[in-house]
C-alpha positions in Angstrom: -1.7 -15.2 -26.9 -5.2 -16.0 -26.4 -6.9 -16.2 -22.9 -7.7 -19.4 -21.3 -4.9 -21.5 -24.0 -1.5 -22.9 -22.5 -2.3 -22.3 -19.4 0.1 -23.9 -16.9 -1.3 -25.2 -13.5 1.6 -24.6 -10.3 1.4 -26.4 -7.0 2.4 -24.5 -4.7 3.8 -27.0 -1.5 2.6 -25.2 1.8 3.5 -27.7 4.4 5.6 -27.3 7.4 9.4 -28.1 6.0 10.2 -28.0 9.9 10.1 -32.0 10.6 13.7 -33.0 10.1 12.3 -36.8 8.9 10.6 -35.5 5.7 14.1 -34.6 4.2 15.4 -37.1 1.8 19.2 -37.3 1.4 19.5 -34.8 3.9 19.1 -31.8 1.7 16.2 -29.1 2.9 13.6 -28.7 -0.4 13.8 -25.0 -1.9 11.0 -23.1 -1.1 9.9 -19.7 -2.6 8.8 -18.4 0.5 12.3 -19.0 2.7 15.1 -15.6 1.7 18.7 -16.9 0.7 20.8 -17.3 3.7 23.2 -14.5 4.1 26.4 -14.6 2.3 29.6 -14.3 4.4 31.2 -11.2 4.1 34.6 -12.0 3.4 34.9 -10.3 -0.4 34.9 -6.8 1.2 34.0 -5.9 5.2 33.6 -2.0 4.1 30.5 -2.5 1.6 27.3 -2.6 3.4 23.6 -2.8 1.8 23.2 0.9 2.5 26.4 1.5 0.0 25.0 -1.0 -2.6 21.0 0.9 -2.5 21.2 4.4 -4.3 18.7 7.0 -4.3 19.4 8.0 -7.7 20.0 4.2 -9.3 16.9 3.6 -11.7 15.0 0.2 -11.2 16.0 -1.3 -14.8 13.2 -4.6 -14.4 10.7 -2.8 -12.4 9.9 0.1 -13.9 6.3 0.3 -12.7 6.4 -1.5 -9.4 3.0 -0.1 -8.2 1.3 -0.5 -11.3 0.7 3.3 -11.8 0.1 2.5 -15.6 -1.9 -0.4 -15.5 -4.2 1.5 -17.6 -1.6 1.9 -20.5 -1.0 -2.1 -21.1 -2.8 -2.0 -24.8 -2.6 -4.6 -27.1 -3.9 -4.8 -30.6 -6.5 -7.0 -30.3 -7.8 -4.1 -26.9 -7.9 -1.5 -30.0 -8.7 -3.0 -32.9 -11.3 -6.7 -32.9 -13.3 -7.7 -35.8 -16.6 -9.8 -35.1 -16.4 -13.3 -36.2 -19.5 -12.0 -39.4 -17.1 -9.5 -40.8 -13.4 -10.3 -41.1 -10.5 -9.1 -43.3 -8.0 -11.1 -45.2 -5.5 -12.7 -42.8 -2.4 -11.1 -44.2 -4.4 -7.6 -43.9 -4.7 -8.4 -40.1 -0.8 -9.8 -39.6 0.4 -7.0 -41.0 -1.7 -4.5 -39.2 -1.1 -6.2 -36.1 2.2 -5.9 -36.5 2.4 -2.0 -37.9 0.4 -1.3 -34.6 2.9 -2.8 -32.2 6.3 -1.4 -34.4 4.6 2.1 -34.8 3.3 2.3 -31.3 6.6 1.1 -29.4 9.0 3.2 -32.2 6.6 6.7 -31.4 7.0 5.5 -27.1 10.7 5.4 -27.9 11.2 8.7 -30.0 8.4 10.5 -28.2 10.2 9.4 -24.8 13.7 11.0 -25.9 12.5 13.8 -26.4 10.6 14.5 -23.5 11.5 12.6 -21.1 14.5 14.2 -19.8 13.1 17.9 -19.9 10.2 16.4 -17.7 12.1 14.3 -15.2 14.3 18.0 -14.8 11.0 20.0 -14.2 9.3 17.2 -11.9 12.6 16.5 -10.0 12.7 20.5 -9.4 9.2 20.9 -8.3 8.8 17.8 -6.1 12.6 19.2 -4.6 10.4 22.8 -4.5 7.6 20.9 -2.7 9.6 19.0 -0.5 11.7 22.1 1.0 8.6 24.5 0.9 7.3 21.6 3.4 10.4 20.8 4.9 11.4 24.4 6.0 7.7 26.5 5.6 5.0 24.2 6.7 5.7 21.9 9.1 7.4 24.8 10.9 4.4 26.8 10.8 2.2 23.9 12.1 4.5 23.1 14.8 4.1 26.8 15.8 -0.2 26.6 15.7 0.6 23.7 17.8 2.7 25.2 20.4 0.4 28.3 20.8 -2.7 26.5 21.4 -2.0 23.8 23.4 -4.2 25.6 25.8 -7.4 25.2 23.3 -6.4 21.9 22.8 -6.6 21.4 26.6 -9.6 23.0 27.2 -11.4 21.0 24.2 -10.1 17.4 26.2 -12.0 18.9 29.4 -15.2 20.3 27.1 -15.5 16.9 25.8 -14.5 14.5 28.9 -16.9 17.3 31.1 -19.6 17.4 29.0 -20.3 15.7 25.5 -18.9 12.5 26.6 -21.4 12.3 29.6 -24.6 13.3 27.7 -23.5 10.8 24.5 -23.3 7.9 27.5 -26.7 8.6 28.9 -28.4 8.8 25.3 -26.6 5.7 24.9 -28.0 4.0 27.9 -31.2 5.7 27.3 -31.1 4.2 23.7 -29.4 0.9 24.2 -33.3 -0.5 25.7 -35.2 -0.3 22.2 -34.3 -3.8 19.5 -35.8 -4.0 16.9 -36.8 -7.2 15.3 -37.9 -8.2 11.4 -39.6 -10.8 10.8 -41.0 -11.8 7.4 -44.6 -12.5 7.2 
């Protein structure tokens, strides 16, 4: 699809629905902005949402819900363009068109089974790596630097409420006299 052709203009309806007299019929409009109401409970009382949410259960529709790979969206016409002076035969640019999209989602797909499980193993292991080396090494260790120089910390809080803070003031005051004005002539 081209840019700028079938576009479709949506209105988007941002007025207060809280006046009971707009309401025709008695029914509330839908708007996109309100969540569902909550369902009653009554098909089981022992599922909850944190039952239902899973750690380890893939997001099949968003599969790049920060748009780490915004880069990667590449179409034919972002590879190959040909100026409106020099232009190939139109069955010469259907069919390479459409070789480019089979041969470049067919190579994802092959490419992706066979490396994508040996690297989700080795980046699950590292970031688990990372995550206890942090967990159980580092924060520990900080926590420690912490503890055994409180008293530096202490002394710095007096250093800077004893002296920096007073001499920065007085420059301040000292300072806060001069304005400058420009003026063009």
């Amino acid at each position: 699809m081209m840019k700028g052709e079938d576009s479709e203009e949506v209105e988007i309806d941002l007025e207060d629905s809280s006046d009971p007299e707009e309401f025709e019929n008695g029914e509330e409009p839908q708007t996109l902005w309100r969540a569902p109401p909550a369902m009653e409970e009554e098909e089981n009382i022992h599922t909850s949402t944190l039952v239902e949410i899973s750690d380890t259960k893939p997001l099949i529709n968003a599969r790049d819900p920060r748009g780490i790979n915004d880069c990667l969206k590449v179409t034919f016409e972002d590879v190959i363009a040909e100026p409106v002076s020099v232009r190939s035969g139109d069955r010469v640019w259907i069919w390479s068109n459409a070789l480019f999209e089979v041969s470049r989602v067919w190579i994802y797909r092959i490419v992706t089974v066979l490396l994508a499980i040996p690297m989700s193993v080795i980046t699950g292991v590292l970031f688990a790596t990372f995550s206890c080396f942090h967990i159980w090494m580092v924060s520990p260790c900080i926590q420690c630097v912490f503890i055994g120089t409180r008293w530096l910390q202490d002394l710095w809080s007096i250093v800077l409420a004893a002296v920096v803070g007073p001499s920065l003031r007085s420059v301040g005051k000292c300072c806060g006299g001069f304005s400058i004005h420009l003026a063009k002539e």
